[in-house]
N, C-alpha and C positions, 0 to 999 in steps of 0.2 A: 694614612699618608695623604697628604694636604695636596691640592693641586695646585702647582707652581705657577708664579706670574710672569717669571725673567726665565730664561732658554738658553743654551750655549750660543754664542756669536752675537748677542747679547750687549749693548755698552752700557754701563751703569759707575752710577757713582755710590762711593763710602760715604754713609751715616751718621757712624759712629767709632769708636778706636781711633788707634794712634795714626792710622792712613787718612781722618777720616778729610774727606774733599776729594778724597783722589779717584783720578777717572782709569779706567781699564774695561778690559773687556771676558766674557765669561769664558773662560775655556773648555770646561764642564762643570755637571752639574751632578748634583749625590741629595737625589730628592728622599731617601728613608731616613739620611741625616740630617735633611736640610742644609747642607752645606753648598756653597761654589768655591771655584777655586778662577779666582780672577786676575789677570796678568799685570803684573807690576804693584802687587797691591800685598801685602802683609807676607813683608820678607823675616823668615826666622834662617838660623843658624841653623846646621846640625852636623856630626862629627862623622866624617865619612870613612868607613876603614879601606884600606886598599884593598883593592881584584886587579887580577890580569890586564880588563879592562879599564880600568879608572883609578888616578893619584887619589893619595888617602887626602887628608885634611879637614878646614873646616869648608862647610858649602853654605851658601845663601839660596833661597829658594823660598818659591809661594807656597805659602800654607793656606786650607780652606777659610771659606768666613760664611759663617753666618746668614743667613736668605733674609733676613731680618733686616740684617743691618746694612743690606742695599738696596737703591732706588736705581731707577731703570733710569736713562738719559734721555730727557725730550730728543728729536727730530731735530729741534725747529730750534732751542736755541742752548741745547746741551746742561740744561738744569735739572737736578733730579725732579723727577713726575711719577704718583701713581700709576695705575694700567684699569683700566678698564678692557671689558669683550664688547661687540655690538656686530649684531651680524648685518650684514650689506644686500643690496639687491637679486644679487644675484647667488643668495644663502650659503656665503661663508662666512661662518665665524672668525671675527681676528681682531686684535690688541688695538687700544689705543690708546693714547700718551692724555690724560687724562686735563693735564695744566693747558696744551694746546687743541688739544684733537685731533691731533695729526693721527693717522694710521702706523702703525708699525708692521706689520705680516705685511706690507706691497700687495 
């Protein structure tokens, strides 16, 4: 299992696919599959059967995507950036946005 770059709460942008430009934010993450599942981004169909609880139909809804095929969103002016680590003075480890430098962990 690979150690992930992007984390839940997360802003990143699509790569690639039929989303791809589109900005949203990570909701969670499924790092054994490498998968996120990021808001407003790679809507499918699926046919819902009726319960008690919930009208049948069809639903729209996010499906995972790919660890691949997102880039984390600069800070500074919201374009996709690598990530780099670099620990700080006072020896924490934490992210940064790799196009500007910005810090990302605060």
């Amino acid at each position: 299992m690979a150690k992930l770059k992007i984390r839940k709460g997360d802003h990143v942008v699509l790569r690639t696919g039929k989303d791809k430009g589109k900005h949203g934010e990570v909701l969670k993450i499924m790092p054994r599959k490498n998968l996120a599942l990021v808001s407003g981004v790679n809507f499918v169909k699926r046919h819902q059967k009726q319960t008690p609880e919930q009208d049948g139909g069809i639903v729209s809804r996010e499906a995972p995507v790919h660890i691949s095929n997102l880039a984390l969103e600069d800070p500074k002016d919201g374009k996709p950036t690598r990530v780099g680590f670099k620990t700080l003075e006072d020896g924490r480890k934490v992210r940064f946005a790799r196009r500007s430098g910005e810090v990302i962990d605060g």
